[in-house]
Structures are given as C-alpha cells and as structure tokens.
C-alpha positions as CSV (number, residue, x, y, z in Angstrom):
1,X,98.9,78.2,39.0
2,X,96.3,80.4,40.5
3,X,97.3,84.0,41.9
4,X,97.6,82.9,45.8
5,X,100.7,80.7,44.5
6,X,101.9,83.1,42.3
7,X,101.9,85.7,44.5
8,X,103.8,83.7,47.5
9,X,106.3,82.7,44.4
10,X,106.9,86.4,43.7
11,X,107.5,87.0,47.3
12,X,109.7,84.8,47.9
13,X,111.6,85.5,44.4
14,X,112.0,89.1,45.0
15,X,113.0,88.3,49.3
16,X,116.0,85.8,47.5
17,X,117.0,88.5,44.9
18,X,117.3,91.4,47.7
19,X,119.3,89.1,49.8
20,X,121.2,88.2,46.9
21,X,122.2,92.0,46.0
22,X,123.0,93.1,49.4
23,X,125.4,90.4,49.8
24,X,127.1,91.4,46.6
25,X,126.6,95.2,46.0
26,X,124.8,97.1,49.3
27,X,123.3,96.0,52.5
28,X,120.4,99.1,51.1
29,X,119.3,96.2,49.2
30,X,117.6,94.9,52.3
31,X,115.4,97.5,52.3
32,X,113.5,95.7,49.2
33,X,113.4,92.8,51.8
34,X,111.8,94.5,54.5
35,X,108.9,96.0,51.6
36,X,108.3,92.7,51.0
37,X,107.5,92.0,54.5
38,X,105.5,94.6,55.0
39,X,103.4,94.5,51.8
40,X,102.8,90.7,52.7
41,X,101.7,91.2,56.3
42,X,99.6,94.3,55.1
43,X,98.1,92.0,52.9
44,X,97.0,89.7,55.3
45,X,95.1,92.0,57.4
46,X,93.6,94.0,54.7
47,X,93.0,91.7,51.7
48,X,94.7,94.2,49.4
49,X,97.5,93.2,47.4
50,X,99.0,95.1,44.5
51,X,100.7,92.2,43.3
52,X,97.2,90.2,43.2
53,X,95.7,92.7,41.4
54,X,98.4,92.7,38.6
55,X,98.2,89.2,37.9
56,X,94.4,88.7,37.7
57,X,94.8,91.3,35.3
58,X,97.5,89.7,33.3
59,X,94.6,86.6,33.3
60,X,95.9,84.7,36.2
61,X,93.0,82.5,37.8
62,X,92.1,83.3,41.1
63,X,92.5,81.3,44.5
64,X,90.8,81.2,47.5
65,X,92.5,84.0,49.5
66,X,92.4,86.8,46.6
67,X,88.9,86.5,45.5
C-alpha cells in the first residue's frame, strides 16, 4: 500500500467513524468530519499533509502525489 492509498483509507475511516459517533452520542462529532474535509482539500492545494508525513515516517512507501 503506498501512502496516497493509505492516506485516502484513513480519510475515509476517520469520515465513517465521525458519522458513526454523531449518530449515536453527539451531532459535535461532525465536527471531526468537517476537519477531515478541510485537511484533505488543504492538502490538495498545498501538498502538505500531516497524515502523509506520519506514515512515511512509520516506513510507508511513497506514491505519486506525496513525494
């Protein structure tokens, strides 16, 4: 898996579990969705992503879009 993947993955993980907790505990919980968002369209205009940066750390290889 190289980081582009894992990164949509983690995305889409964390956009699921959000939605998940606001339907069961708080509709605050959306909040975490709308980070998400934001991070990944901030992402795609700068080229920064925390996430990226964490997993080529933890040895991921990399992918075309976070070289």
């Amino acid at each position: 898996m190289t980081i582009d993947k894992a990164v949509m993955a983690f995305a889409g993980m964390m956009i699921l579990v959000s939605l998940g907790l606001s339907l069961w505990f708080s509709l605050y919980w959306l909040l975490l969705t709308a980070f998400v968002g934001l991070n990944l369209m901030q992402a795609s205009v700068t080229g920064f992503c925390p996430a990226a940066i964490v997993l080529r750390r933890s040895g991921v290889r990399a992918g075309c879009a976070f070289d």
